[in-house]
TIMI-2910 file (N, C-alpha, C, CB; in pm, 1 decimal, decimal comma, always signed):
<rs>
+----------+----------+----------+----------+----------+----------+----------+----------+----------+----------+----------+----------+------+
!      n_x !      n_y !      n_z !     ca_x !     ca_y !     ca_z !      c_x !      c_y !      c_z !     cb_x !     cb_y !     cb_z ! resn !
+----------+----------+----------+----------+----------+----------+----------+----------+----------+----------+----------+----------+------+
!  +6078,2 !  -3315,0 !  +3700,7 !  +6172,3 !  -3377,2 !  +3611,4 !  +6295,9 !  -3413,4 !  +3691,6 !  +6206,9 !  -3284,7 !  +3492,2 !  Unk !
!  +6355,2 !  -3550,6 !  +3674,6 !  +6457,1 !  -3578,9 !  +3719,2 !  +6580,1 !  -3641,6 !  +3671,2 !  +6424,3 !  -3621,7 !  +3787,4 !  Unk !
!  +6706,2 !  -3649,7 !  +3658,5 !  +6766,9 !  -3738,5 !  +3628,2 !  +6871,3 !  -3827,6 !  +3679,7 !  +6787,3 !  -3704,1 !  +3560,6 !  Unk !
!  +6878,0 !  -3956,7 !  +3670,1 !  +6990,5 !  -4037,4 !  +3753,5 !  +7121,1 !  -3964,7 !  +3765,6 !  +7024,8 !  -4178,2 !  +3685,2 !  Unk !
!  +7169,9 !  -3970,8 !  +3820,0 !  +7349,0 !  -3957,8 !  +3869,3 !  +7412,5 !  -4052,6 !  +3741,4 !  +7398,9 !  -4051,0 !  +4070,2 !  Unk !
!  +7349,2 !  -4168,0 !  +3770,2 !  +7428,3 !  -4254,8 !  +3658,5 !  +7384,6 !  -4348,7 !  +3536,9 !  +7496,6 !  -4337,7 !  +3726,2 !  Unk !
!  +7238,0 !  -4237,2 !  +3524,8 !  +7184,5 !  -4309,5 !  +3388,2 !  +7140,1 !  -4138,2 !  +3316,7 !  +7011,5 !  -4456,3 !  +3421,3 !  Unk !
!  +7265,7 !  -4078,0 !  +3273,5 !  +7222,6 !  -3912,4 !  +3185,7 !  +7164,2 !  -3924,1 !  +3047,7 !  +7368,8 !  -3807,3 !  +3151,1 !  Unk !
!  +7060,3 !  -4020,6 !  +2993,5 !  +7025,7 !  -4093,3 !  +2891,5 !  +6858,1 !  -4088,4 !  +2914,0 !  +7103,2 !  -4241,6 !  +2893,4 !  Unk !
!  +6848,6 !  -4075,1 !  +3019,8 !  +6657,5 !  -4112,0 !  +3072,6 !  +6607,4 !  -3964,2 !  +3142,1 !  +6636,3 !  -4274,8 !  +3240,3 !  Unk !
!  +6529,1 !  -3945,3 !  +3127,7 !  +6491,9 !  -3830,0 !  +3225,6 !  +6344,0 !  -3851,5 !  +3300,7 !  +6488,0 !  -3684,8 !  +3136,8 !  Unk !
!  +6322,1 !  -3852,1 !  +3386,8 !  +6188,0 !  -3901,7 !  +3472,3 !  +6123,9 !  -3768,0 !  +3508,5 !  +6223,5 !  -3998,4 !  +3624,4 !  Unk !
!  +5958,3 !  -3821,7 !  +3479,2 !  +5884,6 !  -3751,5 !  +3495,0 !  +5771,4 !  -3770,1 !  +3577,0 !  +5868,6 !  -3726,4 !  +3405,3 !  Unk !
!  +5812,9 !  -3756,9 !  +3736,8 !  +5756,3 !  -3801,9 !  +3860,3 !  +5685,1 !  -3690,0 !  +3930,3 !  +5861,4 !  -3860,0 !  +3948,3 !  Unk !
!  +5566,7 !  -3696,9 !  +3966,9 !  +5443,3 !  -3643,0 !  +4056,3 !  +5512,9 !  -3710,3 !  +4199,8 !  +5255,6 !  -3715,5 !  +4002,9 !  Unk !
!  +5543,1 !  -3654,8 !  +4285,9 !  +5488,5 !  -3678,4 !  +4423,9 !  +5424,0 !  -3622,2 !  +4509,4 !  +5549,3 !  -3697,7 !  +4482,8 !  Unk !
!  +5383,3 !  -3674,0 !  +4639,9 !  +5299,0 !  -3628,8 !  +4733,4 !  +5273,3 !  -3688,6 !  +4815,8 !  +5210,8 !  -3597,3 !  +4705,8 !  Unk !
!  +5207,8 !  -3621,9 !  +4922,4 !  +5190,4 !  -3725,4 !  +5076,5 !  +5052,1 !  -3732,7 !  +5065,0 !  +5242,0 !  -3654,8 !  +5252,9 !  Unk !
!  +4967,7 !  -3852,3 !  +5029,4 !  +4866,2 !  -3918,2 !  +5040,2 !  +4771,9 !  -3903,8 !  +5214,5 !  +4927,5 !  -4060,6 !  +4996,8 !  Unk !
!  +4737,4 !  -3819,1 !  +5245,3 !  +4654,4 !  -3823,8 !  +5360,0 !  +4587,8 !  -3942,0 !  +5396,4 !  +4565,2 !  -3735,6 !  +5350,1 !  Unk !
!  +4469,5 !  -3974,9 !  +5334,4 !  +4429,3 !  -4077,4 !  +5316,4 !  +4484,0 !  -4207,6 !  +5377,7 !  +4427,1 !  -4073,9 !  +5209,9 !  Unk !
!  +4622,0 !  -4247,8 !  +5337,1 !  +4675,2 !  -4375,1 !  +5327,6 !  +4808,0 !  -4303,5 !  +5430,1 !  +4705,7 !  -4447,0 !  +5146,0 !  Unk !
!  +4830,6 !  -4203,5 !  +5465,9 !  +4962,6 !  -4151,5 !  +5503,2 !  +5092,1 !  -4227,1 !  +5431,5 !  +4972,9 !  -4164,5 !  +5660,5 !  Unk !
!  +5076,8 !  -4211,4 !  +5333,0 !  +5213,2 !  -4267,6 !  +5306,1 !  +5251,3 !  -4154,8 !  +5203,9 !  +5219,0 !  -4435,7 !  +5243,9 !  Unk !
!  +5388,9 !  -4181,0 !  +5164,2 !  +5426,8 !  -4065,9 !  +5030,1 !  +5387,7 !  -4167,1 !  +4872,2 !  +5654,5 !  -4011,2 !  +5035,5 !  Unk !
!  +5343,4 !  -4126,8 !  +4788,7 !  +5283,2 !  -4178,7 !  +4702,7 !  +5351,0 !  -4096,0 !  +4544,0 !  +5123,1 !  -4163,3 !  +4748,1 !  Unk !
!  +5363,9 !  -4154,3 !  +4446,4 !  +5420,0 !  -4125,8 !  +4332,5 !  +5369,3 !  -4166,4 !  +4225,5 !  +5524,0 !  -4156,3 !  +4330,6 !  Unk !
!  +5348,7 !  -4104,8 !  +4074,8 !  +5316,5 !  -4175,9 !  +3986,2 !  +5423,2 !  -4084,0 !  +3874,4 !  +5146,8 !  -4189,8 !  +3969,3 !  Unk !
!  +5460,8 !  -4206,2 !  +3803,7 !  +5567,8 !  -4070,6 !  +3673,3 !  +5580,7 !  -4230,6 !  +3565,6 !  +5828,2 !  -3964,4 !  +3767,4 !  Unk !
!  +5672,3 !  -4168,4 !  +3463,5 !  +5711,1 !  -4203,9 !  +3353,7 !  +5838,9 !  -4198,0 !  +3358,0 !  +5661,1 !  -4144,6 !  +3261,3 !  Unk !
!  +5947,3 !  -4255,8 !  +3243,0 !  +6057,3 !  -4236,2 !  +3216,9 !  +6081,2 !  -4187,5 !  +3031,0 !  +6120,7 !  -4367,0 !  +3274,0 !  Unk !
!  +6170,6 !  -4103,3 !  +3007,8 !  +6219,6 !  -4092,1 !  +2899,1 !  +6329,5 !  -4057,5 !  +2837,7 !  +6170,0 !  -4052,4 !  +2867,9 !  Unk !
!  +6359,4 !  -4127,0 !  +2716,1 !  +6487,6 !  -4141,4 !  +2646,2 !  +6535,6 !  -3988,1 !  +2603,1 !  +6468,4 !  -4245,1 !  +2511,2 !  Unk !
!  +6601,6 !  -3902,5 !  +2653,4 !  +6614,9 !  -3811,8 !  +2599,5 !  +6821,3 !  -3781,9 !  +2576,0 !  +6513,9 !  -3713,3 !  +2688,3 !  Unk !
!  +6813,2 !  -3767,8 !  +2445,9 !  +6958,4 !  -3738,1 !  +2363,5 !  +7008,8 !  -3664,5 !  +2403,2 !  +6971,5 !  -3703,1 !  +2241,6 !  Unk !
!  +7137,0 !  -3665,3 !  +2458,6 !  +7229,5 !  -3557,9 !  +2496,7 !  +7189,0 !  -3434,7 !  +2567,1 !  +7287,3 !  -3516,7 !  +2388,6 !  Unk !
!  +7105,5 !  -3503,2 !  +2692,0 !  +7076,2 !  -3491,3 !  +2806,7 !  +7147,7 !  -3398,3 !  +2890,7 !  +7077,3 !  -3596,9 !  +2847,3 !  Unk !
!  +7318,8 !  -3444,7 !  +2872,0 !  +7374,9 !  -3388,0 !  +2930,7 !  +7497,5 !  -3271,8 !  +2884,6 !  +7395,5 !  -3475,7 !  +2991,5 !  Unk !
!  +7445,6 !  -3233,5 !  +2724,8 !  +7492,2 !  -3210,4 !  +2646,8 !  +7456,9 !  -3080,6 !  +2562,7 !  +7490,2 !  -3306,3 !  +2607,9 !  Unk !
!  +7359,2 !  -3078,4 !  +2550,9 !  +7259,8 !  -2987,8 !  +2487,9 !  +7121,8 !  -2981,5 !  +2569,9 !  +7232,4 !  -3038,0 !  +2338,6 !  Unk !
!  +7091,6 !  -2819,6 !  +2557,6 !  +6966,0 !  -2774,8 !  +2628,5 !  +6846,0 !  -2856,0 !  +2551,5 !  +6946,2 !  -2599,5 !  +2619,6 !  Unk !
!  +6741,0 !  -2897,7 !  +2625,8 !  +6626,0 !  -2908,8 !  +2568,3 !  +6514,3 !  -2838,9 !  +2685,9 !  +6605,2 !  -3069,0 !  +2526,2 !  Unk !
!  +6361,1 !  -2813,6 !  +2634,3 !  +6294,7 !  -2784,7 !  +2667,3 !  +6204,0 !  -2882,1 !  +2732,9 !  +6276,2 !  -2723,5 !  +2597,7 !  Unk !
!  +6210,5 !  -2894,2 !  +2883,6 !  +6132,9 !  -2940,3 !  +3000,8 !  +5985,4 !  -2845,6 !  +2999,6 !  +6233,0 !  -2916,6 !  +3150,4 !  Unk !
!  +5904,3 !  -2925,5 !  +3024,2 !  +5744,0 !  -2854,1 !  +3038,9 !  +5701,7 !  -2913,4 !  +3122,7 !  +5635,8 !  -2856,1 !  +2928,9 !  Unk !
!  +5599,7 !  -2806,6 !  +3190,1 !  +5513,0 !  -2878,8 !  +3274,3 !  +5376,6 !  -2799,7 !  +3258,1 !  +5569,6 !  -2887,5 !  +3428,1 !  Unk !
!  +5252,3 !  -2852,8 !  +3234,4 !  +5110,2 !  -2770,0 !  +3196,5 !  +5014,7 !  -2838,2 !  +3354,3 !  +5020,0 !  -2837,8 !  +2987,2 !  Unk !
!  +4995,1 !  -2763,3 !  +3375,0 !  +4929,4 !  -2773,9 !  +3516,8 !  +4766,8 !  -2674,8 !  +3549,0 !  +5063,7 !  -2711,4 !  +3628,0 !  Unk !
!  +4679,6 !  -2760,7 !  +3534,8 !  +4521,9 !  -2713,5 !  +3550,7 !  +4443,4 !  -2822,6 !  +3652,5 !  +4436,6 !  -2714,1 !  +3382,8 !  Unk !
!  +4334,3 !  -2743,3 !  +3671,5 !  +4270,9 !  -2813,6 !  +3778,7 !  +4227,1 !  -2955,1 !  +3672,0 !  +4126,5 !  -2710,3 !  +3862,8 !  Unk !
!  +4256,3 !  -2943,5 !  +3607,6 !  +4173,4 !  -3087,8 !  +3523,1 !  +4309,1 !  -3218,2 !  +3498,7 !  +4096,5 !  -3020,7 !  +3311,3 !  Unk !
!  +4440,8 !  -3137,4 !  +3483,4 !  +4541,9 !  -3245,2 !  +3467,2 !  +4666,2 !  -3141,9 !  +3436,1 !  +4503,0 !  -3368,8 !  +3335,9 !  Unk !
!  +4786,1 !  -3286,6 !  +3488,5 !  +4884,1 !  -3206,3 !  +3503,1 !  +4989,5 !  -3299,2 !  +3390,1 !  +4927,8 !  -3184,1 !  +3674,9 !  Unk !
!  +5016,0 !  -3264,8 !  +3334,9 !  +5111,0 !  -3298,9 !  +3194,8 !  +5278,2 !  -3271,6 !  +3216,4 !  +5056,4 !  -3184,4 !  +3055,1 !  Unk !
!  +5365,8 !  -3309,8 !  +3139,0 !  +5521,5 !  -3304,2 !  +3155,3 !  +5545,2 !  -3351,0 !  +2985,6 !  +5598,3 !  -3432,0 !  +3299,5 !  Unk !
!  +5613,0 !  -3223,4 !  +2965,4 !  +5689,5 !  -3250,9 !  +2821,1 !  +5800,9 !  -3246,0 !  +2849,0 !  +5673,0 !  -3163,1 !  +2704,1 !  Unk !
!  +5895,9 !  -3279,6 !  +2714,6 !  +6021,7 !  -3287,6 !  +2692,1 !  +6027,7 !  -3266,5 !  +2557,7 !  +6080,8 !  -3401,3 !  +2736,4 !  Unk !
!  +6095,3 !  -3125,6 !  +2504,0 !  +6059,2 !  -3107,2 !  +2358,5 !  +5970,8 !  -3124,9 !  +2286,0 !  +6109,3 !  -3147,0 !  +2301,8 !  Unk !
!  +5896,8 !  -3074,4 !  +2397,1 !  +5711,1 !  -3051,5 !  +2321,4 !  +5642,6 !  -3217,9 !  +2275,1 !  +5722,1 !  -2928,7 !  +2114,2 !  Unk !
!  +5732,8 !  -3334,0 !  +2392,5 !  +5658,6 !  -3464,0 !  +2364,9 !  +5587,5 !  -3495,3 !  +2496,8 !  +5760,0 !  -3589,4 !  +2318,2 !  Unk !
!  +5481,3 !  -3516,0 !  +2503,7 !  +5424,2 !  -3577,8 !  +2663,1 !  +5508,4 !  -3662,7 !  +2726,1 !  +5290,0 !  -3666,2 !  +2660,9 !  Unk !
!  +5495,4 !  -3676,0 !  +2804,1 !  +5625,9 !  -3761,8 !  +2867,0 !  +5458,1 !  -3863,8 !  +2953,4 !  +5796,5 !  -3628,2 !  +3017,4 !  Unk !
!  +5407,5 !  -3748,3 !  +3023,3 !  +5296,4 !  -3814,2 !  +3102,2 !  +5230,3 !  -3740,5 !  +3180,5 !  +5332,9 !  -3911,9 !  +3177,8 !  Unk !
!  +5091,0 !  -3781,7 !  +3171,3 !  +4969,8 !  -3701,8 !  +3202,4 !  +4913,4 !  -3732,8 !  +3342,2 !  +4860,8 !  -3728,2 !  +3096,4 !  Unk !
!  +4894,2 !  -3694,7 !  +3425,4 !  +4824,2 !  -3722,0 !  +3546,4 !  +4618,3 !  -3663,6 !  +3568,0 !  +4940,4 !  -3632,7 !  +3659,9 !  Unk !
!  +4562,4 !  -3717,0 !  +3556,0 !  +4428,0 !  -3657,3 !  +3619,6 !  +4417,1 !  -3595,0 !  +3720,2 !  +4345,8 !  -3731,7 !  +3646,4 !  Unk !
!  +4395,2 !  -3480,9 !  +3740,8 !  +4437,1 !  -3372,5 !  +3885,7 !  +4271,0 !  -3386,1 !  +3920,8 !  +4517,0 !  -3154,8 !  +3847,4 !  Unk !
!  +4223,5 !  -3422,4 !  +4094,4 !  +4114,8 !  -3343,4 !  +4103,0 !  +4081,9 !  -3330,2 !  +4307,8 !  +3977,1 !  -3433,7 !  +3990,3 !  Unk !
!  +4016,0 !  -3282,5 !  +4324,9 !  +4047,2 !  -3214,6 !  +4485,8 !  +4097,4 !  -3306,1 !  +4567,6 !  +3919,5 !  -3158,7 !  +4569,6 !  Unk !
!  +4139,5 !  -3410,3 !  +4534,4 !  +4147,6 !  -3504,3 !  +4666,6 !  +4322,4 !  -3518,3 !  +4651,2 !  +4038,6 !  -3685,5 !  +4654,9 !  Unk !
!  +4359,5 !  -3461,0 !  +4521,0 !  +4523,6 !  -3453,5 !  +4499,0 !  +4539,6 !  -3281,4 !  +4537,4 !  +4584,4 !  -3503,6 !  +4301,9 !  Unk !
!  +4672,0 !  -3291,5 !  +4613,5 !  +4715,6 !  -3189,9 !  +4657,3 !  +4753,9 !  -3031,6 !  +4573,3 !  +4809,8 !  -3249,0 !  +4709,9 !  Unk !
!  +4768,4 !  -3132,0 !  +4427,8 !  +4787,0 !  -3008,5 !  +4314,1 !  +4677,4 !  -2977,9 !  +4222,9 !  +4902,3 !  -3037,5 !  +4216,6 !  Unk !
!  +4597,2 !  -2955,0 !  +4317,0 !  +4468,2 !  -2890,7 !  +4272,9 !  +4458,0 !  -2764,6 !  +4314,3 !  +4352,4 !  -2955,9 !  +4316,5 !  Unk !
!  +4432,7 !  -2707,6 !  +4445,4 !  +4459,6 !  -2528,9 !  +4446,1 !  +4540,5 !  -2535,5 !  +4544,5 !  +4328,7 !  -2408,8 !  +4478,5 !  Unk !
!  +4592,4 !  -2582,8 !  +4563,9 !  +4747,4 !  -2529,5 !  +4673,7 !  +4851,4 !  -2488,7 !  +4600,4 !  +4828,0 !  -2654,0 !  +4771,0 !  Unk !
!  +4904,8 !  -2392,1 !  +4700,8 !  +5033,4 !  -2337,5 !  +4602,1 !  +5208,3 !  -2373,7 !  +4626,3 !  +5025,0 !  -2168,2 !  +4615,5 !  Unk !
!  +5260,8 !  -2396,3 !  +4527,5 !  +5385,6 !  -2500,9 !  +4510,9 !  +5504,3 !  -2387,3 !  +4472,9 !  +5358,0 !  -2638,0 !  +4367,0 !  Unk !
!  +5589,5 !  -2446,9 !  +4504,7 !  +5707,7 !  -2357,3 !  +4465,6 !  +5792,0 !  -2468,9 !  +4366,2 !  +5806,5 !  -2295,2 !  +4618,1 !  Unk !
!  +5905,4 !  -2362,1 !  +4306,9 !  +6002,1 !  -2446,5 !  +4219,4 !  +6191,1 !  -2486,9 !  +4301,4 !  +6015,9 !  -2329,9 !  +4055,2 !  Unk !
!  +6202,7 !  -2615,3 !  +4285,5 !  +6301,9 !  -2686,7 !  +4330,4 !  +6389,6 !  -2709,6 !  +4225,3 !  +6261,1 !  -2798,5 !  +4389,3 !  Unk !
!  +6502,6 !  -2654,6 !  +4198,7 !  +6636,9 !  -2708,3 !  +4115,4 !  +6707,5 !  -2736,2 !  +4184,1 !  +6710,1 !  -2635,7 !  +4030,7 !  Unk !
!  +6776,1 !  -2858,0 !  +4163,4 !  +6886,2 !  -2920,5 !  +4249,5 !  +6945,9 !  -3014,1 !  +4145,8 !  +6831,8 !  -3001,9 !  +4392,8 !  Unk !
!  +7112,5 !  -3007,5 !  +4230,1 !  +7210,8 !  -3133,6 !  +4131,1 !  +7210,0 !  -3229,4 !  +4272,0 !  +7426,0 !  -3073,3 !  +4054,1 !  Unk !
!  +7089,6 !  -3324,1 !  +4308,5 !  +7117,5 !  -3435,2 !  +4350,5 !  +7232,4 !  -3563,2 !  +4361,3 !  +7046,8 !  -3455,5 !  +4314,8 !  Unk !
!  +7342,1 !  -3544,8 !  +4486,6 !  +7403,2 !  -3663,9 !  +4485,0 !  +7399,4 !  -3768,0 !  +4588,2 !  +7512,6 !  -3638,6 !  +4468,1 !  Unk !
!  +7439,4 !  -3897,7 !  +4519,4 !  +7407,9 !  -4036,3 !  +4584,8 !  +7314,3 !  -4043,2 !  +4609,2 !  +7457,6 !  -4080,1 !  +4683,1 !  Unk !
!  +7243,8 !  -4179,8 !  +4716,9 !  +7128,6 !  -4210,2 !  +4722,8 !  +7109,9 !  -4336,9 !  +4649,9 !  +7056,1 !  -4109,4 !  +4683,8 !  Unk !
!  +6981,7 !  -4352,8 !  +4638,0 !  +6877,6 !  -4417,9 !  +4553,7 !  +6867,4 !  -4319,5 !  +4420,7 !  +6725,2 !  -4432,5 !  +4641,4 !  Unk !
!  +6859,1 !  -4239,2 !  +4391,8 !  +6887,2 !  -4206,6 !  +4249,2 !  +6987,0 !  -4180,1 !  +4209,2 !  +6834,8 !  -4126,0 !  +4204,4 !  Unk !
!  +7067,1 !  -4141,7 !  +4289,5 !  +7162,6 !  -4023,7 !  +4216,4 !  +7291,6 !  -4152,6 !  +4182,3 !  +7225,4 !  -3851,2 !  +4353,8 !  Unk !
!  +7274,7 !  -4272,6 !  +4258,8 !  +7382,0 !  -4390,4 !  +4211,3 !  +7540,7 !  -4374,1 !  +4300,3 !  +7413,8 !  -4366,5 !  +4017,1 !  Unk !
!  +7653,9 !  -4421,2 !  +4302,0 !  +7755,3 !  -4401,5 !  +4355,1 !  +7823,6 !  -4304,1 !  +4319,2 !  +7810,2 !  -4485,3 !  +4354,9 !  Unk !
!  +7896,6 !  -4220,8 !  +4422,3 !  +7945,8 !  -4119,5 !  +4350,6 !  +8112,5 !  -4143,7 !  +4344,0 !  +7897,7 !  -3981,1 !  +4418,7 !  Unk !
!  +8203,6 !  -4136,0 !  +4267,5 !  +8286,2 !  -4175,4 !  +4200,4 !  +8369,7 !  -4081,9 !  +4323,1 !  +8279,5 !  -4156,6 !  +4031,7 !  Unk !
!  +8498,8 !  -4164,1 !  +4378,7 !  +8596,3 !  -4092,3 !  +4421,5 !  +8625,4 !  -3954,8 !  +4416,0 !  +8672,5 !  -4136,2 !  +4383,0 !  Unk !
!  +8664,2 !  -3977,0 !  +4267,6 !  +8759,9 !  -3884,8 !  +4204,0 !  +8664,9 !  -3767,7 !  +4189,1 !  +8830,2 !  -3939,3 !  +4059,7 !  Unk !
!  +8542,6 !  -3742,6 !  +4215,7 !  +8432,6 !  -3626,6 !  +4158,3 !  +8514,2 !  -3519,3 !  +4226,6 !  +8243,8 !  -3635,2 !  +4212,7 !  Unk !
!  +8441,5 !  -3389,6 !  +4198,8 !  +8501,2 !  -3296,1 !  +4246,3 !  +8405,1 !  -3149,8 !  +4225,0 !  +8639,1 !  -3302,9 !  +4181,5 !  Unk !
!  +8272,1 !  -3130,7 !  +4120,0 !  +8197,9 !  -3056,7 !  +4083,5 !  +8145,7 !  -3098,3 !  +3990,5 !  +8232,9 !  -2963,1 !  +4072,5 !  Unk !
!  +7983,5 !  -3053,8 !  +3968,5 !  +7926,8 !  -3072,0 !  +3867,5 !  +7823,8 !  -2931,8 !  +3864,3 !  +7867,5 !  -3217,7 !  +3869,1 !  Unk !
!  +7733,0 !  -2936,4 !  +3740,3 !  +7684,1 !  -2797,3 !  +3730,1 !  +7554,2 !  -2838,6 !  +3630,8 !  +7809,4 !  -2675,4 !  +3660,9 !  Unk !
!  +7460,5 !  -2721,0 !  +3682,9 !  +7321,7 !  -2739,1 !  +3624,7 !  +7308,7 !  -2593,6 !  +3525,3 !  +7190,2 !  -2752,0 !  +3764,5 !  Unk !
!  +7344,9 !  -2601,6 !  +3395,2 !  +7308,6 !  -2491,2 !  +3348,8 !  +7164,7 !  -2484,7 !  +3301,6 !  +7394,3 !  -2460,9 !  +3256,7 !  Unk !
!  +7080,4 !  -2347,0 !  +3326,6 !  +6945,4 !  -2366,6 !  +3258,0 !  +6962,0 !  -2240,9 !  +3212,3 !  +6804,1 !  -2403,1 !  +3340,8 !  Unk !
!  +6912,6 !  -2209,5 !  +3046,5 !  +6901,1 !  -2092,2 !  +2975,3 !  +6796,4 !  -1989,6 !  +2998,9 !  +6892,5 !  -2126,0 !  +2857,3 !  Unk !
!  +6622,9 !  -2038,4 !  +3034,8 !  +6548,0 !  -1939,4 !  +3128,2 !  +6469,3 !  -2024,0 !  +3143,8 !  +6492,9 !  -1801,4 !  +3090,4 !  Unk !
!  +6409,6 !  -1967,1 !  +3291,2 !  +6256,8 !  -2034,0 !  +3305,4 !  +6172,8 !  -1958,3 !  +3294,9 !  +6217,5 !  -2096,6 !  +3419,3 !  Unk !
!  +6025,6 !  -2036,4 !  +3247,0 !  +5891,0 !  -1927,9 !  +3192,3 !  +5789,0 !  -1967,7 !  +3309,1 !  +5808,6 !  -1968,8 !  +3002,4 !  Unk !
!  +5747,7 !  -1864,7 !  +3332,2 !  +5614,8 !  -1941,7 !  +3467,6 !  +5524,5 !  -1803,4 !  +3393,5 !  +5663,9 !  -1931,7 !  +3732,2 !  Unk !
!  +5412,7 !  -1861,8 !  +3356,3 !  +5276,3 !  -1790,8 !  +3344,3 !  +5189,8 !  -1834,0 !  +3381,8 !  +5233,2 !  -1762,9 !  +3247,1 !  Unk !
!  +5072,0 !  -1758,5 !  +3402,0 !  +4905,4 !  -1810,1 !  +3427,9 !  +4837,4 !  -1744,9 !  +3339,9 !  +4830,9 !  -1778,9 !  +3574,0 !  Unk !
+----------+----------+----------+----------+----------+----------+----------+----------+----------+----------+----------+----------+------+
</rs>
C-alpha cells in the first residue's frame, strides 16, 4: 500500500518484483479513492496464499493478483516495510516550508 506525497485522496495498491526472466523490475497494482486518508484510521489488508494475493481497504478489494511459482511470492519469505516516503516520483515536491510529518498506525495483525 502506498500513498502520494501530494495526492492524500488515492491509496495504491502495488505488487513489485524483479522479474528474472526479463531482468527488469516489474509491477502490477490498482489505485483507490480512499476518504480521509489522512485523517482517520482505516483498515489496510493484505490476504496472501499460494493461489493469490489480494489488498483491501476497509474490507473492499482494491486488487487481486494470481500468485504461482514463477512469481517470487509464492514460498519465499518477505518482511514488512513502513515508511513516510519523501520526493521523488511519488512522493511529488516537497514544500520549503516542511519540517515533519508522521505515520500513525493503531496495530498490525500478521497470522498464518
Amino acid at each position: 500500500m502506498e500513498q502520494r506525497g501530494d495526492d492524500k485522496d488515492n491509496t495504491l495498491g502495488t505488487f513489485h518484483w524483479w522479474n528474472t526472466t526479463d531482468s527488469i523490475n516489474a509491477m502490477f497494482g490498482e489505485t483507490a479513492a480512499v476518504a480521509n486518508a489522512s485523517t482517520e484510521f482505516h483498515l489496510y489488508s493484505l490476504e496472501w496464499t499460494q493461489e493469490s494475493i489480494q489488498i483491501f481497504v476497509d474490507n473492499v478489494k482494491v486488487i487481486e493478483m494470481a500468485n504461482n511459482e514463477d512469481l517470487p511470492f509464492y514460498d519465499k519469505d518477505f518482511f514488512m516495510i513502513l515508511n513516510v516516503a519523501m520526493g521523488g516520483s511519488l512522493g511529488g515536491t516537497i514544500d520549503p516550508a516542511f519540517t515533519e510529518d508522521a505515520m500513525e498506525i493503531e496495530y498490525i495483525e500478521v497470522y498464518q
